[in-house]
C-alpha positions as CSV (number, residue, x, y, z in Angstrom):
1,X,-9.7,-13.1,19.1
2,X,-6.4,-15.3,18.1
3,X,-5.7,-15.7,14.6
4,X,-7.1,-19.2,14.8
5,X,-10.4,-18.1,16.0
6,X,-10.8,-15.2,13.3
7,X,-9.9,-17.8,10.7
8,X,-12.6,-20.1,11.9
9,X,-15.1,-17.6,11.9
10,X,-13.8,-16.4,8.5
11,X,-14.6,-20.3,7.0
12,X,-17.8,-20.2,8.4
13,X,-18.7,-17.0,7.0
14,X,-17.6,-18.5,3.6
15,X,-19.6,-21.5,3.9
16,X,-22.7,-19.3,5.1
17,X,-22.3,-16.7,2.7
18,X,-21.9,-18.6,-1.1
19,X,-25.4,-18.3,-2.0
20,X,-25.3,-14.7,-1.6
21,X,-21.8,-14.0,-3.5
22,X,-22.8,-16.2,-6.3
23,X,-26.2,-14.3,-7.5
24,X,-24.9,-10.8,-6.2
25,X,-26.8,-10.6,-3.2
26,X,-24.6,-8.3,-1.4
27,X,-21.7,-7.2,-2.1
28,X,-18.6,-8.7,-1.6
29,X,-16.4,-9.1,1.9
30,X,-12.8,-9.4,2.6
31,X,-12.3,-13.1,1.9
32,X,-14.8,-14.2,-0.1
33,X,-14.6,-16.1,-2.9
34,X,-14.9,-14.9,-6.7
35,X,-18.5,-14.2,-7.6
36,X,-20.1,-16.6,-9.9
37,X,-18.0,-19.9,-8.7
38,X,-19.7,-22.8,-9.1
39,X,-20.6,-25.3,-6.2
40,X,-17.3,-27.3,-6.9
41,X,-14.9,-24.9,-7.5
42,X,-16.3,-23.6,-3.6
43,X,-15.7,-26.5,-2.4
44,X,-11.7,-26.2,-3.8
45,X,-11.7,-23.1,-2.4
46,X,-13.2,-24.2,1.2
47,X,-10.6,-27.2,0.9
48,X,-7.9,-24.5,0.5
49,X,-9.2,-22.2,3.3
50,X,-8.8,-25.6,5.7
51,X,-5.6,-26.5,4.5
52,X,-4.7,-22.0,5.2
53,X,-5.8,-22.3,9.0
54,X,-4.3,-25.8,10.0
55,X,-1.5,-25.4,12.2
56,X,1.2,-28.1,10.9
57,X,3.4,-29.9,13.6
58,X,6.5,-31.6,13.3
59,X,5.1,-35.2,12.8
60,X,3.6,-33.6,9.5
61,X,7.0,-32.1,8.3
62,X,6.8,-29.0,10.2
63,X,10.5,-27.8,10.1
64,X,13.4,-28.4,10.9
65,X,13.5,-24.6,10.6
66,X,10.7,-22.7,9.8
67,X,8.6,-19.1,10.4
68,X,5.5,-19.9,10.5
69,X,3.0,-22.9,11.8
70,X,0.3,-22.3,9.3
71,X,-0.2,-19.9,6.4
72,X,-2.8,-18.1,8.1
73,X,-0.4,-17.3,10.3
74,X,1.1,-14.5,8.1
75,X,-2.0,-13.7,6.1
76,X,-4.8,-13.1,8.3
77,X,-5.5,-8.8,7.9
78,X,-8.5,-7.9,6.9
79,X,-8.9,-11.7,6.6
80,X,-7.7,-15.1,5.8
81,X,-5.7,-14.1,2.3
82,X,-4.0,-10.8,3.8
83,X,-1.6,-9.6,5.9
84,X,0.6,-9.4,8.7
85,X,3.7,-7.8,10.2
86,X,5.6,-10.7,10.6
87,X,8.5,-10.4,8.3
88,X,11.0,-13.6,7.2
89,X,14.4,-12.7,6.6
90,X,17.3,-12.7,3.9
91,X,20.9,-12.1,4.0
92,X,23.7,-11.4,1.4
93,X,27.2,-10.2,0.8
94,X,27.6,-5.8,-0.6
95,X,30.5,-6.6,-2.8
96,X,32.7,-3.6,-3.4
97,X,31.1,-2.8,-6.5
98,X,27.8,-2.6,-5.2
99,X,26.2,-5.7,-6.3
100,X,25.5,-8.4,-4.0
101,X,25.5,-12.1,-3.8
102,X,24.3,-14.8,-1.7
103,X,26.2,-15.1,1.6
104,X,26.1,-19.0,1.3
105,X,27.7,-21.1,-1.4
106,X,24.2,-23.0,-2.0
107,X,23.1,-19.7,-3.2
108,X,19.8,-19.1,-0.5
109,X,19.3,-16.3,1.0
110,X,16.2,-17.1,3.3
111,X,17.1,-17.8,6.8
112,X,14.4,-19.0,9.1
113,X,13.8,-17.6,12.3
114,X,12.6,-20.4,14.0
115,X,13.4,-24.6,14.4
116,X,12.0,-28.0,16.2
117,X,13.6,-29.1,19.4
118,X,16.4,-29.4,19.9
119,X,17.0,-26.8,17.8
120,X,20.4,-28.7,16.3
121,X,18.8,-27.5,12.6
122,X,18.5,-23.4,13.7
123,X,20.0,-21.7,10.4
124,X,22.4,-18.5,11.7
125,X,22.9,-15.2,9.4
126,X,26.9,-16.1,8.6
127,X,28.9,-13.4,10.0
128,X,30.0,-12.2,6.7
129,X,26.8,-11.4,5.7
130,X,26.5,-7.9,5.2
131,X,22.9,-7.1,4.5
132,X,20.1,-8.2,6.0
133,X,16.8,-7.7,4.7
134,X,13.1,-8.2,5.8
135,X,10.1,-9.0,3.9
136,X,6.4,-8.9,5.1
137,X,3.9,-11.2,3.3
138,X,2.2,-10.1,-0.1
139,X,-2.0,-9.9,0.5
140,X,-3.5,-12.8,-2.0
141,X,-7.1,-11.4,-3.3
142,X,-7.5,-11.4,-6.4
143,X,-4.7,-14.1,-6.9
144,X,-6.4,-16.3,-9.6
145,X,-7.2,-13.2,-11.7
146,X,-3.6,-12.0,-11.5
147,X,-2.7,-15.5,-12.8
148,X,-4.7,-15.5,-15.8
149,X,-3.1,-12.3,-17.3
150,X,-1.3,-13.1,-20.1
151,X,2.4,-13.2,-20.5
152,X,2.5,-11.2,-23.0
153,X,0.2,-8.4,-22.0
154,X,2.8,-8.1,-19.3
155,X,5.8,-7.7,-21.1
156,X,4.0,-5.5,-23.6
157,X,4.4,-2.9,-20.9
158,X,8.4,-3.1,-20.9
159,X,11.0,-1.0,-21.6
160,X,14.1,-2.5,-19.7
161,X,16.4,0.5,-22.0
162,X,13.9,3.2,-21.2
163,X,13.3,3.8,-24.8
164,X,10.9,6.2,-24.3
165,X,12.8,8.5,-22.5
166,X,10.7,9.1,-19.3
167,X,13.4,7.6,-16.9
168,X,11.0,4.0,-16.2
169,X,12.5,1.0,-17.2
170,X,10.5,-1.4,-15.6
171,X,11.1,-5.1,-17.1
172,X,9.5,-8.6,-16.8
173,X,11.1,-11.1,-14.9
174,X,11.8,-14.3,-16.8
175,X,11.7,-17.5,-14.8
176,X,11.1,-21.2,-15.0
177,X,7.7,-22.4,-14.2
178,X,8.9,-25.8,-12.1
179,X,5.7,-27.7,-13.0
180,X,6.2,-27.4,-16.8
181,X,9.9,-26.5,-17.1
182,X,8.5,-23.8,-19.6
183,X,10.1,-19.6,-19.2
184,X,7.3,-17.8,-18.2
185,X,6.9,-14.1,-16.5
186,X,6.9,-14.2,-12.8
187,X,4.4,-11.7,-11.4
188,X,4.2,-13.2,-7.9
189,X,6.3,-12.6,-4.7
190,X,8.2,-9.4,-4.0
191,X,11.0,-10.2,-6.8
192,X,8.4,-11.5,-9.4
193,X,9.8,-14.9,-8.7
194,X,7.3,-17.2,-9.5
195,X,5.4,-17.3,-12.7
196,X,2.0,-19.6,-11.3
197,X,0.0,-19.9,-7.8
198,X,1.0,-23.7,-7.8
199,X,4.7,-22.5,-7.3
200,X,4.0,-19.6,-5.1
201,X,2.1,-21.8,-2.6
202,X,4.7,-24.8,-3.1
203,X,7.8,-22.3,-2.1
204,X,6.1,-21.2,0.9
205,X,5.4,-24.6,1.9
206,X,9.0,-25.5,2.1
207,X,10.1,-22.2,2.9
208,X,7.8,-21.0,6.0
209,X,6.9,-23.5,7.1
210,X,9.6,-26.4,6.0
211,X,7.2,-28.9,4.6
212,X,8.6,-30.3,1.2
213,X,6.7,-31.3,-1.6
214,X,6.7,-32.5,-5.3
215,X,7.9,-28.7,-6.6
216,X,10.5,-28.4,-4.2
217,X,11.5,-31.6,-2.5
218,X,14.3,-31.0,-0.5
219,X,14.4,-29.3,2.8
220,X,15.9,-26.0,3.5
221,X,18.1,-25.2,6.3
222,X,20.8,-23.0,5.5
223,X,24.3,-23.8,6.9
224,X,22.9,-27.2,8.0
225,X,25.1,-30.6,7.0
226,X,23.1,-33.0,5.5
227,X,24.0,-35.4,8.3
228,X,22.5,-33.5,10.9
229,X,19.6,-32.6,8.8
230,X,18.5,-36.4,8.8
231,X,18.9,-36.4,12.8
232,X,16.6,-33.6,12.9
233,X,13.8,-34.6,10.3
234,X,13.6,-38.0,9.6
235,X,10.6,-37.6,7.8
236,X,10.5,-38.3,4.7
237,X,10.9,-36.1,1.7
238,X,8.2,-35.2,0.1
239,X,6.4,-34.5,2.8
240,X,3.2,-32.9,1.2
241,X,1.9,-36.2,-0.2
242,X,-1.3,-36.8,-1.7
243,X,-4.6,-37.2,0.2
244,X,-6.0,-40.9,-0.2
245,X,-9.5,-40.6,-2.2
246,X,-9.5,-36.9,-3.7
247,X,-5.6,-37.5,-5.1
248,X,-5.3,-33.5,-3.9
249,X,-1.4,-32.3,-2.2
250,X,-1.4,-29.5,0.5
251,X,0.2,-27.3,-2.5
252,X,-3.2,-28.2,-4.6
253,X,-5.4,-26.9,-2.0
254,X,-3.1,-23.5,-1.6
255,X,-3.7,-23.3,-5.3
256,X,-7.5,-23.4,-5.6
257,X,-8.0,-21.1,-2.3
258,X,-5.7,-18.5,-3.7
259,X,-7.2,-18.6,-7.2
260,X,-10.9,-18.2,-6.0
261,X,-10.0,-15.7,-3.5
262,X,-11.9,-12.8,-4.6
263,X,-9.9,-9.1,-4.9
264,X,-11.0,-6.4,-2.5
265,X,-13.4,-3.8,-3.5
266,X,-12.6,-0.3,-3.6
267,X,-14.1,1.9,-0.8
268,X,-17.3,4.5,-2.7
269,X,-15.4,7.4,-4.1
270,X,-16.4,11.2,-3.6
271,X,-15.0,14.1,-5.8
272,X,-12.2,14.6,-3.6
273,X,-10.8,10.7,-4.6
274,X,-12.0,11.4,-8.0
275,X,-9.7,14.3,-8.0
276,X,-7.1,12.1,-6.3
277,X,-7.1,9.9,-8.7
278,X,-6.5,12.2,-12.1
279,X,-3.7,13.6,-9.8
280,X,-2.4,10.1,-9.4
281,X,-2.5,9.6,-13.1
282,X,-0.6,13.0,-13.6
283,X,2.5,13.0,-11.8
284,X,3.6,9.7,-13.4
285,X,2.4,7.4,-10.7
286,X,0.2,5.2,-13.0
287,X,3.2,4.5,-15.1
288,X,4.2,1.7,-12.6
289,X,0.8,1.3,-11.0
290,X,-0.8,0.7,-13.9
291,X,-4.3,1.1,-13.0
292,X,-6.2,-2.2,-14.9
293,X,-4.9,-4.8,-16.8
294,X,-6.9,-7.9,-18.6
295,X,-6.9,-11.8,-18.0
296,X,-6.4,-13.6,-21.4
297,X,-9.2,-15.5,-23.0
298,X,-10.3,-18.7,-21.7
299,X,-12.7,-21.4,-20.6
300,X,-13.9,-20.7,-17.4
301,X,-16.3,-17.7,-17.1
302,X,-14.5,-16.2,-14.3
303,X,-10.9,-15.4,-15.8
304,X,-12.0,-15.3,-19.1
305,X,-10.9,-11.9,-20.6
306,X,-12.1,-10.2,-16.8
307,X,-10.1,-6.1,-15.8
308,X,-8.1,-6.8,-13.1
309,X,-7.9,-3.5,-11.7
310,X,-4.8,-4.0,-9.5
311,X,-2.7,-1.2,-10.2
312,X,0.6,-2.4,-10.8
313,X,2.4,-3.5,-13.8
314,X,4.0,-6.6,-12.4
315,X,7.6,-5.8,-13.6
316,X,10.5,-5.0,-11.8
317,X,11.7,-1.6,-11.5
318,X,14.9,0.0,-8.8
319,X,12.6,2.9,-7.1
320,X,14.9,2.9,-4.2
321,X,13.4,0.5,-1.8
322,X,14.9,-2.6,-3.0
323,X,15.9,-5.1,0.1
324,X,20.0,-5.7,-1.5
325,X,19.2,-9.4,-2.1
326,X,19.2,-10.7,-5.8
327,X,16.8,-13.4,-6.5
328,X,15.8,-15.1,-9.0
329,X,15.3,-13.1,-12.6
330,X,15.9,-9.9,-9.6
331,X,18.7,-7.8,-9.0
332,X,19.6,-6.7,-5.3
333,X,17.6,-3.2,-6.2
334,X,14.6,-4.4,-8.1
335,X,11.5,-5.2,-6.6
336,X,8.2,-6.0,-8.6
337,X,5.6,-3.2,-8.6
338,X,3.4,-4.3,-5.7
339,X,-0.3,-4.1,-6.9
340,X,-2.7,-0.9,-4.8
341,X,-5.9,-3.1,-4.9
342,X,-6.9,-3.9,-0.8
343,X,-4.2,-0.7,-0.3
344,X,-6.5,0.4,2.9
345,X,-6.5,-2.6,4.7
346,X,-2.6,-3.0,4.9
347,X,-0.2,-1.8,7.0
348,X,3.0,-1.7,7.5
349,X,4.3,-0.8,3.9
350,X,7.0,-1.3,1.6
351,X,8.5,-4.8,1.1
352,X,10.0,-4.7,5.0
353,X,7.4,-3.2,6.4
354,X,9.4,-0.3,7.0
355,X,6.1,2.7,6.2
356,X,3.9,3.3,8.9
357,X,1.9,5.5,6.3
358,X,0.8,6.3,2.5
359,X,2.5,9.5,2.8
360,X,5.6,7.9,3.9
361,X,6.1,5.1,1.6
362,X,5.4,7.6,-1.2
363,X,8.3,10.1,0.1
364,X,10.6,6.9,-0.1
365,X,10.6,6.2,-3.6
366,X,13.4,7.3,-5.6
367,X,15.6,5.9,-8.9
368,X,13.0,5.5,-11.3
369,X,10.2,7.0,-9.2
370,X,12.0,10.1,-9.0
371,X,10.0,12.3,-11.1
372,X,7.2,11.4,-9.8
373,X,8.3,11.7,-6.2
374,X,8.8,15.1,-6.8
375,X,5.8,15.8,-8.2
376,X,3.9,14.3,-5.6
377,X,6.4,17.0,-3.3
378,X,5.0,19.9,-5.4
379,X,1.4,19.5,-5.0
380,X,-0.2,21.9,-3.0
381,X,-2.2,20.4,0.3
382,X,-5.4,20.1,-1.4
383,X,-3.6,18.3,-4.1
384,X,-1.7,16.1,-1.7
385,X,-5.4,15.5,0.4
386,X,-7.1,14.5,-2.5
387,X,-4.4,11.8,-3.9
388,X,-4.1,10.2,-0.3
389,X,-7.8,10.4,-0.1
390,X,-7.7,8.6,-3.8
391,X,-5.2,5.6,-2.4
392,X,-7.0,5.7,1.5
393,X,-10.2,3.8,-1.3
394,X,-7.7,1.7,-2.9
């Protein structure tokens, strides 16, 4: 079955299935949307499950360069929302201090691996790049909840001068929200680099797929004059306009299905996980996985003061897997704490996909994941068991 066909399937099953989710009739499936929506927030979230599974073209803004056709393209595992191995990719310059910059005046770093004939617009890694990075897309359940989290409960959990003394100093990254202008806390993207879903979905508009639109109007093709770039998409900018009748942009759509999108249960636990899990808690990993956080007070029912049980503190911390690329409120080694919830259902790991298992991603953290690297090391192999078979219900 193509990714088309499983995402077809998948909207039917929504549309089929929103009676049942809404008075807890069964329990809840890869995809779904938040229990409890009400019959027009479902129908934003099935307007933003269409707009996930069209495949754009160039006479819709597709391109000039681009790496994907469609979003579901790239988030598809265990369903529309999730995950994929295709990876986009970012280069930079390893100055001889260590720290790197962009490898292009116009400071981007993203450079697309695809472009529309004739291919005049195909962005090339400059040759004095010298790192290249990869980065595999970031599952979205559970999206809306993550959204409604506070600022402040967030940064409540920093300590950028490790004041405590247990060798974390995780810290919030500080960005401008582009609808508002306002400095909020980015929590989403592998560098924390946006602060809402609007944002998120409006950057990978433009960026994966090339289509601009009101948050980020003008195309991107790295290296391209601006000459050229007219030749090869005379289309123009914005290209995500609004839809005649509902007043609603591609980027709104993105919004509501990625807001609705309901997290992923965790798997029943036996007293092996349950073990597992007080292990995890011991050797520090929680410290950075922070097991459940709490949306902020508010007016709709289904983000209004809810546990997020996502496991991750949504800061940035240098464990030793940064990608070298500095983004945004990120340096070249800091990447945010990617959240556990849905952990089961993905594969590969790591920001570049890099971890073909648990095990393995584990055994690659390092800097401020040290300590608890080693602990993990220490365990004996019914200690080890039970904390994979803790994170294998995740």
């Amino acid at each position: 079955m193509t990714v088309l066909q499983r995402g077809v399937a998948a909207a039917l099953a929504a549309a089929s299935a929103f009676a049942g989710v809404v008075t807890g009739q069964r329990p809840l499936r890869p995809g779904d949307p938040l229990p409890g929506i009400t019959p027009v927030e479902f129908e934003e979230f099935r307007l933003g499950l269409d707009d996930f599974l069209e495949v754009e073209t160039a006479g819709e803004g597709l391109g000039p360069a681009f790496n994907g056709t469609s979003c579901a393209g790239c988030h598809n595992v265990p369903a529309i929302g999730g995950v994929s191995p295709v990876a986009e990719v970012r280069a930079a310059i390893r100055r001889a201090d260590g720290t790197s910059v962009p490898a292009v005046e116009s400071g981007e770093t993203l450079f697309h691996l695809f472009s529309v004939p004739n291919h005049s617009c195909q962005p090339v890694i400059p040759p004095q790049a010298t790192v290249v990075a990869r980065r595999v897309p970031i599952p979205l359940f559970g999206g809306g909840l993550v959204e409604a989290i506070p600022d402040e409960a967030i940064r409540a959990l920093e300590d950028p001068l490790d004041l405590d003394r247990d060798g974390i100093s995780g810290r919030a990254a500080i960005v401008a929200d582009l609808a508002t202008g306002e400095a909020r806390v980015g929590r989403f993207g592998w560098k924390a680099q946006h602060p809402t879903l609007l944002a998120f979905g409006a950057d990978a508009y433009r960026n994966e797929m090339g289509i601009t639109n009101e948050l980020f109007p003008k195309e991107l093709a790295v290296g391209i004059a601006a000459e050229q770039m007219r030749v090869c998409d005379p289309i123009p900018d914005p290209e995500d306009v609004r839809e005649p009748g509902t007043g609603r942009r591609g980027i709104d759509n993105f919004e509501s299905f990625m807001r609705f999108l309901a997290p992923l249960d965790r798997a029943p636990m036996d007293e092996t996980a349950r073990t597992g899990e007080r292990l995890f808690t011991a050797i520090g990993c929680a410290a950075c996985h922070v097991p459940v956080m709490t949306t902020g007070p508010g007016s709709n029912p289904l983000f209004n003061r809810r546990p997020v049980p996502l496991f991750s503190d949504l800061l940035l911390h240098d464990v030793g897997t940064g990608d070298g690329i500095p983004q945004a409120a990120a340096e070249p080694g800091e990447i945010r704490t990617p959240a556990l919830w849905g952990l089961r259902f993905r594969r590969p790991l790591l920001h570049d996909g890099s971890a073909s298992t648990v095990e393995e991603a584990i055994l690659r953290h390092a800097g401020e994941a040290a300590r608890s690297r080693r602990d993990f090391g220490r365990l004996d192999d019914p200690g080890r068991a039970a904390l994979l078979a803790f994170l294998g219900r995740l």
